[in-house]
N, CA, C, O and CB atoms as a CASP TS submission, in Angstrom:
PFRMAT TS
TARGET T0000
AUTHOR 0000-0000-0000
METHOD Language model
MODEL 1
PARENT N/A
ATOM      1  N   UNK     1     109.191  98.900 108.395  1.00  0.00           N
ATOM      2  CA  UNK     1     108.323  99.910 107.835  1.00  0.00           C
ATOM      3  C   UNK     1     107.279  99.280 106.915  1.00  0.00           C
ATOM      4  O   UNK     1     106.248  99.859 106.574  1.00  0.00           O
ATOM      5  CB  UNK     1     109.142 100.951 107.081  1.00  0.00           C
ATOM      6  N   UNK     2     107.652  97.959 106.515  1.00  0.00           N
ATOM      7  CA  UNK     2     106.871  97.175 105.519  1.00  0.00           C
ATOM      8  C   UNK     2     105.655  97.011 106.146  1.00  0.00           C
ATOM      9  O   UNK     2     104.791  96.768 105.303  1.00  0.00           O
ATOM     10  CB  UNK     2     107.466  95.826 105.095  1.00  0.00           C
ATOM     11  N   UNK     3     105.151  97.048 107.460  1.00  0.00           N
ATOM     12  CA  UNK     3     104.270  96.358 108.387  1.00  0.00           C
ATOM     13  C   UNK     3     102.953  97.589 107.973  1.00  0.00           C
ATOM     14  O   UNK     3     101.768  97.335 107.754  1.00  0.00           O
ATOM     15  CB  UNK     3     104.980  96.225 110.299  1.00  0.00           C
ATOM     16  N   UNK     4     103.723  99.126 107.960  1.00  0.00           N
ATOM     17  CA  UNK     4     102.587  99.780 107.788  1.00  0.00           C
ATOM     18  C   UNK     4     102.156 100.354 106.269  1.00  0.00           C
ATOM     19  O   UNK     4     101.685 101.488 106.182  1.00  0.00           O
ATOM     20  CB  UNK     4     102.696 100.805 108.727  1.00  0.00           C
ATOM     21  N   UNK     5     102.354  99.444 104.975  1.00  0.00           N
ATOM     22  CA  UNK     5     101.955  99.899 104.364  1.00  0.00           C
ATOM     23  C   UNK     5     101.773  98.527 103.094  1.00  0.00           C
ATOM     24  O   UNK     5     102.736  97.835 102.761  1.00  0.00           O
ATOM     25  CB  UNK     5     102.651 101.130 104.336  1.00  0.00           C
ATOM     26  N   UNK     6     100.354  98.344 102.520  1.00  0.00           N
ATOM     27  CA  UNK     6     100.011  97.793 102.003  1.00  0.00           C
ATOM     28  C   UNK     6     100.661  97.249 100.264  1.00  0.00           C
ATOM     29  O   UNK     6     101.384  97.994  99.602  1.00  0.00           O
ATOM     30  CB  UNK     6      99.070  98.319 102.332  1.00  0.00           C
ATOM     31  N   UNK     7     100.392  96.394  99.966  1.00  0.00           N
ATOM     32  CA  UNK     7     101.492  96.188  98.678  1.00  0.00           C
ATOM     33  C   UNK     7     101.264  97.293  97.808  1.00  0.00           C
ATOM     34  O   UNK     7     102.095  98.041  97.293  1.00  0.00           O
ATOM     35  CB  UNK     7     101.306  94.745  97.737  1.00  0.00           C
ATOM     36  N   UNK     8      99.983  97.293  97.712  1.00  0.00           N
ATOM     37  CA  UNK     8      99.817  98.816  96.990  1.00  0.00           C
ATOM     38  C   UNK     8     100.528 100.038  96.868  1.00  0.00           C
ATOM     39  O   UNK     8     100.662 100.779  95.894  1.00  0.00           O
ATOM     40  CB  UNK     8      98.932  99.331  97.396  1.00  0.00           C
ATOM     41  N   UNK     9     101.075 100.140  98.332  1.00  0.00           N
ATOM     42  CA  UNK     9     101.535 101.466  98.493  1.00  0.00           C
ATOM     43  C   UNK     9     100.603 102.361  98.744  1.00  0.00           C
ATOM     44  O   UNK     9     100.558 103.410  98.102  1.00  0.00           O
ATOM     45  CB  UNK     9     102.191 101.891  97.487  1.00  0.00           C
ATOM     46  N   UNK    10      99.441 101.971 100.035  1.00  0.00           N
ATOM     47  CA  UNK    10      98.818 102.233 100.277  1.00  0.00           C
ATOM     48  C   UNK    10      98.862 102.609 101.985  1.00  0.00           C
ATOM     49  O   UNK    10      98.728 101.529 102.561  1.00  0.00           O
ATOM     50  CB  UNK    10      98.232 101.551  99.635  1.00  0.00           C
ATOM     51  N   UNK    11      98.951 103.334 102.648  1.00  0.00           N
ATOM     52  CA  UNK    11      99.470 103.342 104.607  1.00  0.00           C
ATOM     53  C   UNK    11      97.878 102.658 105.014  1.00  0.00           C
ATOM     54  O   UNK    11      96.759 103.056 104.688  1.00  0.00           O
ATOM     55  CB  UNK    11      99.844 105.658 105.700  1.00  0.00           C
ATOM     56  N   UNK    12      98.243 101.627 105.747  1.00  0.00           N
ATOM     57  CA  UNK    12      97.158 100.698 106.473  1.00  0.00           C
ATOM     58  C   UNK    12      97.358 101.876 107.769  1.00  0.00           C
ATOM     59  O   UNK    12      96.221 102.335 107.669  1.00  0.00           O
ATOM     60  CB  UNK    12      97.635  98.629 106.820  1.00  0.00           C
ATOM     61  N   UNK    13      97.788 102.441 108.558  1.00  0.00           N
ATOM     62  CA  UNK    13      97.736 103.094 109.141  1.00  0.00           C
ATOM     63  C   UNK    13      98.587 103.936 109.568  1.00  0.00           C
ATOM     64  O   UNK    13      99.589 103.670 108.904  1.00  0.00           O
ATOM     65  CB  UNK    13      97.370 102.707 109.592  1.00  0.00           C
ATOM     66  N   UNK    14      98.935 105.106 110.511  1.00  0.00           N
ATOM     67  CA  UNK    14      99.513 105.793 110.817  1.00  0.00           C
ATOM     68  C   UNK    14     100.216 105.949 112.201  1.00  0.00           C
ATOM     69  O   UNK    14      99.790 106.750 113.034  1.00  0.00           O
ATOM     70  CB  UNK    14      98.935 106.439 110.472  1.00  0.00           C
ATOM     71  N   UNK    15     101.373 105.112 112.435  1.00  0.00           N
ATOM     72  CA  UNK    15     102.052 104.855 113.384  1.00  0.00           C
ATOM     73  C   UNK    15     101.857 105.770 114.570  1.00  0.00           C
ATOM     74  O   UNK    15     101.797 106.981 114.354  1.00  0.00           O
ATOM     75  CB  UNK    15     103.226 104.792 112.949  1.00  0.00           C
ATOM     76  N   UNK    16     101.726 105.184 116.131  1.00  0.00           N
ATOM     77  CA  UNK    16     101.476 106.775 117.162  1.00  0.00           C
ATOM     78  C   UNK    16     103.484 106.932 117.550  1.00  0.00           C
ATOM     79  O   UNK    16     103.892 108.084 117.699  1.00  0.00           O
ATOM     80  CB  UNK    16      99.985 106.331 119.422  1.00  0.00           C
ATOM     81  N   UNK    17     104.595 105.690 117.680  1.00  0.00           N
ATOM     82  CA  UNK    17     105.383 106.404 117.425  1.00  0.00           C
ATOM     83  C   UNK    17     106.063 107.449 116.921  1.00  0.00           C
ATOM     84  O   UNK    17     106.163 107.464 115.694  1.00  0.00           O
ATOM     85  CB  UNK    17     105.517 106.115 117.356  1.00  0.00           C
ATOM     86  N   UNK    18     106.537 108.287 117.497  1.00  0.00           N
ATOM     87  CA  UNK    18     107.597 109.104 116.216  1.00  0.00           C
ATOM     88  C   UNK    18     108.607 108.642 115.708  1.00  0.00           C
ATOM     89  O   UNK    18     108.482 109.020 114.543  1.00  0.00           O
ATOM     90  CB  UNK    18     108.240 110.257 116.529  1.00  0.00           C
ATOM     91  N   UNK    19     109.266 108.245 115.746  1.00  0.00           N
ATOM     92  CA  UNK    19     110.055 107.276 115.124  1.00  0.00           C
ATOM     93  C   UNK    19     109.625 107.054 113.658  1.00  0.00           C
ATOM     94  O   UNK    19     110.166 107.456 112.629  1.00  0.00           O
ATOM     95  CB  UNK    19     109.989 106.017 115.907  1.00  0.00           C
ATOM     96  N   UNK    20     108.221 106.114 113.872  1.00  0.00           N
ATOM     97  CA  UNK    20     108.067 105.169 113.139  1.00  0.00           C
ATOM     98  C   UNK    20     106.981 106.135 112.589  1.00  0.00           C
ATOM     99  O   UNK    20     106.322 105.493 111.771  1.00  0.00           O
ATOM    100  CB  UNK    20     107.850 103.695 113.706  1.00  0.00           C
ATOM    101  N   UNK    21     106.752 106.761 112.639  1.00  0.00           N
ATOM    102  CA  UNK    21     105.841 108.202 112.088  1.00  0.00           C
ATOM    103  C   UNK    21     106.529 108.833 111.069  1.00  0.00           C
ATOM    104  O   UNK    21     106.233 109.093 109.903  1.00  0.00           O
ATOM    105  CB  UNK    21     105.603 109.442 113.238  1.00  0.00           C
ATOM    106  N   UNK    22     107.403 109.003 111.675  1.00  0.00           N
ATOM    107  CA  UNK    22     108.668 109.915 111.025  1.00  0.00           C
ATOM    108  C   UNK    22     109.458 109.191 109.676  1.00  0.00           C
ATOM    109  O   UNK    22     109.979 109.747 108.709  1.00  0.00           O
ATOM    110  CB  UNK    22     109.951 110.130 112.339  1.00  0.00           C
ATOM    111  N   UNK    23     109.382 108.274 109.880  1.00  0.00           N
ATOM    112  CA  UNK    23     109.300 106.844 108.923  1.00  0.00           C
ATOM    113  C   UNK    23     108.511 106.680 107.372  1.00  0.00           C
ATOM    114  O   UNK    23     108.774 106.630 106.170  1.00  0.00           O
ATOM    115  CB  UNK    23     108.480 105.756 109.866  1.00  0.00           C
ATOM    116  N   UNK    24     107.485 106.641 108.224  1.00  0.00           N
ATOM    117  CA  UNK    24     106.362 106.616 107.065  1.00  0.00           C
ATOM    118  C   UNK    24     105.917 107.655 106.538  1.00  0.00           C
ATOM    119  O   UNK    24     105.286 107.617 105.482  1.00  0.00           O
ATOM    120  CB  UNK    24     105.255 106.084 107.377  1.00  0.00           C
ATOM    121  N   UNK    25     106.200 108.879 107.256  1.00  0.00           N
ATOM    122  CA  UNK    25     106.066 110.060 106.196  1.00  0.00           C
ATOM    123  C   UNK    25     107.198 110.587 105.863  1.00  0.00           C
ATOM    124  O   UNK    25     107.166 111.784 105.577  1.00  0.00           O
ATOM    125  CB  UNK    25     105.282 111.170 106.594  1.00  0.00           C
ATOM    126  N   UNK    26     108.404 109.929 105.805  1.00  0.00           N
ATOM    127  CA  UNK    26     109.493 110.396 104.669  1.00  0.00           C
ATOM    128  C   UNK    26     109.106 109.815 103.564  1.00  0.00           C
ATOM    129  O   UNK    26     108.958 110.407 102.495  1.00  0.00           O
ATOM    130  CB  UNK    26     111.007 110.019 104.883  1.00  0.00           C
ATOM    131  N   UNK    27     108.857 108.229 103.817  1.00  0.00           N
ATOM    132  CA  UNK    27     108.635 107.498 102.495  1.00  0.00           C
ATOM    133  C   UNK    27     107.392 108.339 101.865  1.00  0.00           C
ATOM    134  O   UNK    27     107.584 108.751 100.721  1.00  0.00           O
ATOM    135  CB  UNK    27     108.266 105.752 102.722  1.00  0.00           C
ATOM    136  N   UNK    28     106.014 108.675 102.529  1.00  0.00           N
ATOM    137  CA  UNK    28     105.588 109.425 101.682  1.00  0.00           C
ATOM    138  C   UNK    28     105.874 110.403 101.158  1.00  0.00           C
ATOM    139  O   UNK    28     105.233 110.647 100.135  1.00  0.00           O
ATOM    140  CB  UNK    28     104.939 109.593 101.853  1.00  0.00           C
ATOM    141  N   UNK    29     107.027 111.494 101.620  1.00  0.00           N
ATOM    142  CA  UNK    29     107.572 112.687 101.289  1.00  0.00           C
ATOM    143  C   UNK    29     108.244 112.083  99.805  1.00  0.00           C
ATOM    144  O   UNK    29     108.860 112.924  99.151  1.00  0.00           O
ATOM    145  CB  UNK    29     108.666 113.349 102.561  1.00  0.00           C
ATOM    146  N   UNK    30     108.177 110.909  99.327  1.00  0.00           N
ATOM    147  CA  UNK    30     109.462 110.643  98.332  1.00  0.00           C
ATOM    148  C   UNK    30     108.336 110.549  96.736  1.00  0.00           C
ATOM    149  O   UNK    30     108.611 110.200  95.588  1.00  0.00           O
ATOM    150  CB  UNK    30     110.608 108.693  98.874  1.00  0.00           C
ATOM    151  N   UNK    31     106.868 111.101  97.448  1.00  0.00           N
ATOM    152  CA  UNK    31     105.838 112.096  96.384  1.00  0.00           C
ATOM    153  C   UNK    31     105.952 112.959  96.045  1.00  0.00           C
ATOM    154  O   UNK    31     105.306 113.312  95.059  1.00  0.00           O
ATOM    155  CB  UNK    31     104.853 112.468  96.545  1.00  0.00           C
ATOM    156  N   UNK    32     106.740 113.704  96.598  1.00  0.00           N
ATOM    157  CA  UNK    32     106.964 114.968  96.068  1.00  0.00           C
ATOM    158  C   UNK    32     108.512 115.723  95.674  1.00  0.00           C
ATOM    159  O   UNK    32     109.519 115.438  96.323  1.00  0.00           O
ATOM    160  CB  UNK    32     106.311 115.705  97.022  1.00  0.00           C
ATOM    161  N   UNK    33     108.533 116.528  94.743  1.00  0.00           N
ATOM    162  CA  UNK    33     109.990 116.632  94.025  1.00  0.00           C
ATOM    163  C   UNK    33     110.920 117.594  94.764  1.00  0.00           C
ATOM    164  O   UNK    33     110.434 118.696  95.016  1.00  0.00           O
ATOM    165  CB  UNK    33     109.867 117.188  92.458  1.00  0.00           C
ATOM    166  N   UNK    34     111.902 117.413  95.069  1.00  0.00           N
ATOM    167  CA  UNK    34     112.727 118.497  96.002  1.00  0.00           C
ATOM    168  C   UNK    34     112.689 119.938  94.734  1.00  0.00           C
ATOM    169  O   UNK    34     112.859 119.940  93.515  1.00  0.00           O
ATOM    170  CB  UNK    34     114.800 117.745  96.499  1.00  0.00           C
ATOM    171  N   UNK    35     112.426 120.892  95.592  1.00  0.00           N
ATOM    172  CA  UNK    35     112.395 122.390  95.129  1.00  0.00           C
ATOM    173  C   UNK    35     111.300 122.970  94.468  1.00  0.00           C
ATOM    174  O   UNK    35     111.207 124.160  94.168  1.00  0.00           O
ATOM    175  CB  UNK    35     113.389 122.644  94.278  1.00  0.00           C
ATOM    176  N   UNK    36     110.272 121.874  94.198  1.00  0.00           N
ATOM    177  CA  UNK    36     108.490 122.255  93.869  1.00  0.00           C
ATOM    178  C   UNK    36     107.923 122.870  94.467  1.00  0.00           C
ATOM    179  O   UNK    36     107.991 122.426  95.613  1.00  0.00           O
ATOM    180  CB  UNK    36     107.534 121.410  93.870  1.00  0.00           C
ATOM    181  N   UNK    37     107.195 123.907  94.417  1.00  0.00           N
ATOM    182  CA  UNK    37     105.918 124.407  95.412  1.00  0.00           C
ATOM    183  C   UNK    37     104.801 124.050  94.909  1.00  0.00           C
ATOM    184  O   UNK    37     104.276 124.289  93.821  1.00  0.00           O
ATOM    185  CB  UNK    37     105.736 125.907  95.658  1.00  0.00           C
ATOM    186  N   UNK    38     104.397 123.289  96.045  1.00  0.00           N
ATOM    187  CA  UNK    38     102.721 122.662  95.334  1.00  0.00           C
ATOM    188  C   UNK    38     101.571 123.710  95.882  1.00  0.00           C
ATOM    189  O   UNK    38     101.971 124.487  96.750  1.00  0.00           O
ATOM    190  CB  UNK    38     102.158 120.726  96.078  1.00  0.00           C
ATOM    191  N   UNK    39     100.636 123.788  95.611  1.00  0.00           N
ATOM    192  CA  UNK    39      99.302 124.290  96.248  1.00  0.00           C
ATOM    193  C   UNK    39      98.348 123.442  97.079  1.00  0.00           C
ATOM    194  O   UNK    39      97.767 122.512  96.520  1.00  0.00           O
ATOM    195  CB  UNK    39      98.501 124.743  95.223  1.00  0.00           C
ATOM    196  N   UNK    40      98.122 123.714  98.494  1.00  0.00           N
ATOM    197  CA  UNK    40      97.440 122.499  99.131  1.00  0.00           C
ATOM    198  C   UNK    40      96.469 121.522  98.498  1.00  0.00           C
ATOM    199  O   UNK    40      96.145 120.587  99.230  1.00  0.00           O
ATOM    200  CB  UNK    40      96.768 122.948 100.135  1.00  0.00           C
ATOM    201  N   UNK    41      95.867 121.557  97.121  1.00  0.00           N
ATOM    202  CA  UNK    41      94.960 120.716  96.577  1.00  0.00           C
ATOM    203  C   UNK    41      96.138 119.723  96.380  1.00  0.00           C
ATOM    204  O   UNK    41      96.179 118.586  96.850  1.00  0.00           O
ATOM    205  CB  UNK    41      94.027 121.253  95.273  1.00  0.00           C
ATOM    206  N   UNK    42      97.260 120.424  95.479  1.00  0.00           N
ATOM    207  CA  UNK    42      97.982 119.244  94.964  1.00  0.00           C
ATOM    208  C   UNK    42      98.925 118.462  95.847  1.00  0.00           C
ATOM    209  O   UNK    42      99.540 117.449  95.512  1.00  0.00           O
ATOM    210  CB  UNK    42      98.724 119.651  93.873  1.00  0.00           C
ATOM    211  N   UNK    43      98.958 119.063  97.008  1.00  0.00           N
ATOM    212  CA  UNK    43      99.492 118.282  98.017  1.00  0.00           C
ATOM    213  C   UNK    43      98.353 116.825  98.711  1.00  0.00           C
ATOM    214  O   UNK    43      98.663 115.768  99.261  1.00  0.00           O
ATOM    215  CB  UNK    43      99.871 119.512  99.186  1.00  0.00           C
ATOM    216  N   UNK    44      97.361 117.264  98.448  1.00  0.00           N
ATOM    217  CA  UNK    44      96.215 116.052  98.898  1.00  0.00           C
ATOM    218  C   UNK    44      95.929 115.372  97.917  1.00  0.00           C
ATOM    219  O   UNK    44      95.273 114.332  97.971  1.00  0.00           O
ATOM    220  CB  UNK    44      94.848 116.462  99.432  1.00  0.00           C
ATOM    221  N   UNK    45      96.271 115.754  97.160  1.00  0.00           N
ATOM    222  CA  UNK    45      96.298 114.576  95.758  1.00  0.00           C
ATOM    223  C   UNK    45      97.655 113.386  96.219  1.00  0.00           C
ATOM    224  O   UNK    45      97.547 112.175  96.416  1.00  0.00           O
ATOM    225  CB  UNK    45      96.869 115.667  93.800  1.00  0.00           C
ATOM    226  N   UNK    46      98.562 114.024  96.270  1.00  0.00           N
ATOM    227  CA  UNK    46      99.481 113.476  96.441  1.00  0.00           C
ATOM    228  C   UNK    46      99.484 112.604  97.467  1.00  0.00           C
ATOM    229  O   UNK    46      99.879 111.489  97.128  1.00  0.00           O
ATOM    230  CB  UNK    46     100.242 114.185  96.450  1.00  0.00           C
ATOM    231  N   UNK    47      99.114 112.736  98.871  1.00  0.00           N
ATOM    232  CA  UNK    47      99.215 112.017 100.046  1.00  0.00           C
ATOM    233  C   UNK    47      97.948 111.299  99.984  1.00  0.00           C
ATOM    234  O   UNK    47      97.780 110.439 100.849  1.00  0.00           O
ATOM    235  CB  UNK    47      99.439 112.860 101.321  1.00  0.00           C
ATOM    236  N   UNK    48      96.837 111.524  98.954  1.00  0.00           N
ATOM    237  CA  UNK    48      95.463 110.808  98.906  1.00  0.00           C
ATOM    238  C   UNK    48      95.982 109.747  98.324  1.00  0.00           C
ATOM    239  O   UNK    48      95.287 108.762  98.571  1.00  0.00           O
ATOM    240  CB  UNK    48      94.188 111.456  98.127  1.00  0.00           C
ATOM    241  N   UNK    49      97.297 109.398  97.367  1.00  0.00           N
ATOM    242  CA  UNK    49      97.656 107.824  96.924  1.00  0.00           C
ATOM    243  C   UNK    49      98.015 107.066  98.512  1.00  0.00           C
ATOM    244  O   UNK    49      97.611 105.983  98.935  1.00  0.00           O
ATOM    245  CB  UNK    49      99.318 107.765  95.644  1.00  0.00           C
ATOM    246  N   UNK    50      98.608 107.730  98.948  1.00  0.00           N
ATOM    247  CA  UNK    50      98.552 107.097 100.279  1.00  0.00           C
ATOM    248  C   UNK    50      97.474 106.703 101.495  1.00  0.00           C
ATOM    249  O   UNK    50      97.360 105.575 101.976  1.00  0.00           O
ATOM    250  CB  UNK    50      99.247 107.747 100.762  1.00  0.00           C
ATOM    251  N   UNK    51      96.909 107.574 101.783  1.00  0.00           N
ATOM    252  CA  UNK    51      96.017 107.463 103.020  1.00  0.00           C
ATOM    253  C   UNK    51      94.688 108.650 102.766  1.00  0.00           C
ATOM    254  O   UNK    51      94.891 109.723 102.197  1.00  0.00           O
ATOM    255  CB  UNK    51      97.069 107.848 104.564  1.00  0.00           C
ATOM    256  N   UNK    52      93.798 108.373 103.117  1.00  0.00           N
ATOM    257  CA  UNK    52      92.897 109.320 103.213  1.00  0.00           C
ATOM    258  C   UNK    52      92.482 110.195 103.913  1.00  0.00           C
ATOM    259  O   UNK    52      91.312 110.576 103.936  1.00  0.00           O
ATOM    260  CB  UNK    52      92.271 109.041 103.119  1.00  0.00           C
ATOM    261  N   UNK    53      93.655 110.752 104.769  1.00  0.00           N
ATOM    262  CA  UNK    53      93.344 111.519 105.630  1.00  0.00           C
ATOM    263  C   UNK    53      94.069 112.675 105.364  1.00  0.00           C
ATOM    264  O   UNK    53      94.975 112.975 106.142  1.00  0.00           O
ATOM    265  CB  UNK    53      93.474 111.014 106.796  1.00  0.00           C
ATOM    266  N   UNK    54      93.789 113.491 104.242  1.00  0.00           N
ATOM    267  CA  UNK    54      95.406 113.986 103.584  1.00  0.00           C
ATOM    268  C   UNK    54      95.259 115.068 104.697  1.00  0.00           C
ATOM    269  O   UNK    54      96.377 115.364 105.116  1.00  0.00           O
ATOM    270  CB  UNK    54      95.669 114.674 101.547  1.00  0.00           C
ATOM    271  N   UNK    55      94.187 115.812 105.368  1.00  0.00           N
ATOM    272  CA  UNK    55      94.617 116.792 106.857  1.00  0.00           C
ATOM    273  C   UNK    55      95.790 116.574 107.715  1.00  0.00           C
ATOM    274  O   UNK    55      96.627 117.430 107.999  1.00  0.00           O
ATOM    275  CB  UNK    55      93.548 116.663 107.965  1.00  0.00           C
ATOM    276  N   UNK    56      95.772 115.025 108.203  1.00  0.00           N
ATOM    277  CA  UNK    56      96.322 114.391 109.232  1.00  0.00           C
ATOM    278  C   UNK    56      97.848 114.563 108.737  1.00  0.00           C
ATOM    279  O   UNK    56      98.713 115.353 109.114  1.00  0.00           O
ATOM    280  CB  UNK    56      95.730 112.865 109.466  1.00  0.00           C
ATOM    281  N   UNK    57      97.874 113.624 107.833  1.00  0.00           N
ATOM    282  CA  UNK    57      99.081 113.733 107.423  1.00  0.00           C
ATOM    283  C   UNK    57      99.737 114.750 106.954  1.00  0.00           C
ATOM    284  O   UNK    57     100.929 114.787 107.260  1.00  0.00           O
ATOM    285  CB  UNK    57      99.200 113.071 106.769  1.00  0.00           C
ATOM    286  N   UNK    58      99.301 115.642 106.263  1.00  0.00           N
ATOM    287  CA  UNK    58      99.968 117.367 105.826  1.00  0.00           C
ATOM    288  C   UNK    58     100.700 118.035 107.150  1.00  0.00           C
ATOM    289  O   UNK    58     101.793 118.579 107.306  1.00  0.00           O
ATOM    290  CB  UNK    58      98.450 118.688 105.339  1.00  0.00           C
ATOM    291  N   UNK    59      99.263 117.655 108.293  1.00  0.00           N
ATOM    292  CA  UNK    59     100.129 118.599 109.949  1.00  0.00           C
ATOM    293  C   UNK    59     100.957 117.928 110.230  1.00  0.00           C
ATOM    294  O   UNK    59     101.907 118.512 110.751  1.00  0.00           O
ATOM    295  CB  UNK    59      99.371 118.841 111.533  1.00  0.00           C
ATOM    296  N   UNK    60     101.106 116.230 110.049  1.00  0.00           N
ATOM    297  CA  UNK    60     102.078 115.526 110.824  1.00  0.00           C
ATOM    298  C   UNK    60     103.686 115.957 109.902  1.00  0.00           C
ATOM    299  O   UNK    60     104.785 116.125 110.432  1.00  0.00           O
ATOM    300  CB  UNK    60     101.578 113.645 110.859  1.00  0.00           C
ATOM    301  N   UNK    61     103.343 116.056 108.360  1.00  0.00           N
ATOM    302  CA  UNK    61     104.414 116.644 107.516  1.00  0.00           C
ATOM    303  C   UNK    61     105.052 117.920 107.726  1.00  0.00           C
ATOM    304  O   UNK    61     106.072 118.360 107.194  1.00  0.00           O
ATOM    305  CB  UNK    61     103.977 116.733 106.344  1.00  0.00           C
ATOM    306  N   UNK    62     104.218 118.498 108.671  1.00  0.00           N
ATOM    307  CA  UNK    62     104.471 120.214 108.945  1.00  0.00           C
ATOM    308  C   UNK    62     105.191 120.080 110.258  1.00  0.00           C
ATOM    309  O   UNK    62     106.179 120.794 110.428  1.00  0.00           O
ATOM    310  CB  UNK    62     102.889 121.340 109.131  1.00  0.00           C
ATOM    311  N   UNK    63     104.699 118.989 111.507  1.00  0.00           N
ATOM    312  CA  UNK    63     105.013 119.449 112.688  1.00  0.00           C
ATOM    313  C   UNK    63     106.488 118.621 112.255  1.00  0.00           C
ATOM    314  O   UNK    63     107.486 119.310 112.045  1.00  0.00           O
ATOM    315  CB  UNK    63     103.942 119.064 114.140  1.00  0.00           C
ATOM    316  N   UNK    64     106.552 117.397 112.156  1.00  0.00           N
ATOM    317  CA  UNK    64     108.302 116.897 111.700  1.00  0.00           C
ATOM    318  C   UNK    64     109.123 117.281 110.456  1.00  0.00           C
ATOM    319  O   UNK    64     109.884 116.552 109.820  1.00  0.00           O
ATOM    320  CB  UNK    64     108.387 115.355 111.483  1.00  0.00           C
ATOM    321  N   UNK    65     108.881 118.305 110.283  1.00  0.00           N
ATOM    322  CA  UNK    65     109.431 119.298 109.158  1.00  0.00           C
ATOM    323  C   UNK    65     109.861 119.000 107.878  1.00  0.00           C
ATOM    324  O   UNK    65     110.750 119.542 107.221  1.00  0.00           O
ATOM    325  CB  UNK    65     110.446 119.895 109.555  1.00  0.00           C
ATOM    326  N   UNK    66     108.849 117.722 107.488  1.00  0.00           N
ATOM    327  CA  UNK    66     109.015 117.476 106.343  1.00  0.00           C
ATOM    328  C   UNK    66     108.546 118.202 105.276  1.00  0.00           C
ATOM    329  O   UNK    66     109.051 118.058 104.162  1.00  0.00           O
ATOM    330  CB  UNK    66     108.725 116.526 106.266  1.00  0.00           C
ATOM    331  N   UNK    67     107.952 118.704 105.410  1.00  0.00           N
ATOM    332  CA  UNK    67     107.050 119.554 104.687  1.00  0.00           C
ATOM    333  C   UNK    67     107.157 121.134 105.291  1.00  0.00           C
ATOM    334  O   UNK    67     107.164 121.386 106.496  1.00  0.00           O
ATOM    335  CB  UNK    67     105.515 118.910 104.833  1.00  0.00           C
ATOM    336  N   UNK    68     107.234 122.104 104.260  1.00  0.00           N
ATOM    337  CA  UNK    68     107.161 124.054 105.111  1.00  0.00           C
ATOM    338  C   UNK    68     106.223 124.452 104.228  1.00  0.00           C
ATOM    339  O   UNK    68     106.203 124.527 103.000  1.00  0.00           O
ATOM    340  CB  UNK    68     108.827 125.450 105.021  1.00  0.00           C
ATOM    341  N   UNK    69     105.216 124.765 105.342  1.00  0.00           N
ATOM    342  CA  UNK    69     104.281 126.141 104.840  1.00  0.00           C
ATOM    343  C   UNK    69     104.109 127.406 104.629  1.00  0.00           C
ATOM    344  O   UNK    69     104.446 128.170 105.533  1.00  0.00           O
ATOM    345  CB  UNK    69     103.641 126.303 105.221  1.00  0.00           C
ATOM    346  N   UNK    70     103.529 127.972 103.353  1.00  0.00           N
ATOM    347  CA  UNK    70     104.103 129.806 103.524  1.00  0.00           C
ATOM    348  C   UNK    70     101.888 129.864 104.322  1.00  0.00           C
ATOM    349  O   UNK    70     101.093 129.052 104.795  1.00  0.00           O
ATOM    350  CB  UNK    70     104.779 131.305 100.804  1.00  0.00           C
ATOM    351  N   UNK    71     101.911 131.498 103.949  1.00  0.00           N
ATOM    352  CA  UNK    71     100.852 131.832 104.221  1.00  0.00           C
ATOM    353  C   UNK    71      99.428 131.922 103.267  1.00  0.00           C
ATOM    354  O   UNK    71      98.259 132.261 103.448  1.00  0.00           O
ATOM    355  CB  UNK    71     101.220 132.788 104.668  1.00  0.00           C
ATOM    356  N   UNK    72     100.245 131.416 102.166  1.00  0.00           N
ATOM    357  CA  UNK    72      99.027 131.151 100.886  1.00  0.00           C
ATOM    358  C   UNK    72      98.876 130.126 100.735  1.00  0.00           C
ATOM    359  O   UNK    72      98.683 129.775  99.571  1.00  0.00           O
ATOM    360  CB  UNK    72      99.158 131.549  99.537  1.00  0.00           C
ATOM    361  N   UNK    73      98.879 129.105 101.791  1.00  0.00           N
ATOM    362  CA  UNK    73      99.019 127.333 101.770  1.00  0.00           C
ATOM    363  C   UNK    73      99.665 126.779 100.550  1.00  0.00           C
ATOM    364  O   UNK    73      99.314 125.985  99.677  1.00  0.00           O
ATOM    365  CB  UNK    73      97.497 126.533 101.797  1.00  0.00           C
ATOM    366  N   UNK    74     100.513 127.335 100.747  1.00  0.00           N
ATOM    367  CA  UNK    74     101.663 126.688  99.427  1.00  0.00           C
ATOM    368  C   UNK    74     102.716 126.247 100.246  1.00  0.00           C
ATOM    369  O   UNK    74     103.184 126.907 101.174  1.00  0.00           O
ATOM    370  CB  UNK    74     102.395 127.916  98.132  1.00  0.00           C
ATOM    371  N   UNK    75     103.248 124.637  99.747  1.00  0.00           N
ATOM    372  CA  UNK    75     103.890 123.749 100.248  1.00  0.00           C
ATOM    373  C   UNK    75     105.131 123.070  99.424  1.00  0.00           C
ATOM    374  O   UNK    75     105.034 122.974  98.201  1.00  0.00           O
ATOM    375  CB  UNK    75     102.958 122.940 100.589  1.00  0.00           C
ATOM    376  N   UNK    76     106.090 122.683  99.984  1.00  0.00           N
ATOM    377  CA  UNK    76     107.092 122.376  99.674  1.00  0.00           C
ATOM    378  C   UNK    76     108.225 121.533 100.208  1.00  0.00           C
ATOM    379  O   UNK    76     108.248 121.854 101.396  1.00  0.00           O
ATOM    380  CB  UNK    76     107.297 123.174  99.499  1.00  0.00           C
ATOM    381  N   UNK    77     109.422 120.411  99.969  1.00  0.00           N
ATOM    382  CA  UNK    77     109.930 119.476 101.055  1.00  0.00           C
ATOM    383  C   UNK    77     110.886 120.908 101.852  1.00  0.00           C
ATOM    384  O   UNK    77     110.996 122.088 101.517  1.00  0.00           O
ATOM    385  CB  UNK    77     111.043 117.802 100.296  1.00  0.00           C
ATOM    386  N   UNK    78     111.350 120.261 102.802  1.00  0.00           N
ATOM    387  CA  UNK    78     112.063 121.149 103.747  1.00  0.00           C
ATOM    388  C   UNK    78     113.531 120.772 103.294  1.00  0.00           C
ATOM    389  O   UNK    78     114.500 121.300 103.839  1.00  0.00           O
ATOM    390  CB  UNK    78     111.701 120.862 105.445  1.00  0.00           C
TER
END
């Protein structure tokens, strides 16, 4: 998992495995606090220490259920 992410703690990129997808956005899931509801700004704050694509990554957090959405884009771990 070391391969995709910079010393920083920064994602050099975003794996097309799932597996290894699934991987790198737990470790990013370990941004956010179990039982918080964030508001989508503060969720792109959060995944913006990581990668800059905080869209990409929020759906990829939604479709492998790391992440649940209500209908007021308020977010939270699963």
């Amino acid at each position: 998992m070391a391969q995709f992410f910079k010393s920083d703690g920064t994602l050099t990129h975003i794996p097309a495995k799932a597996k290894k997808k699934v991987a790198v956005l737990q470790q990013i899931a370990l941004g956010f606090e179990p039982g918080v509801k964030y508001p989508e700004k503060e969720v792109n704050q959060i995944i913006s220490k990581f990668h800059p694509d905080t869209a990409a990554i929020r759906r990829h957090m939604i479709e492998y259920k790391i992440l649940v959405r209500d209908s007021a884009s308020v977010y939270w771990l699963a």
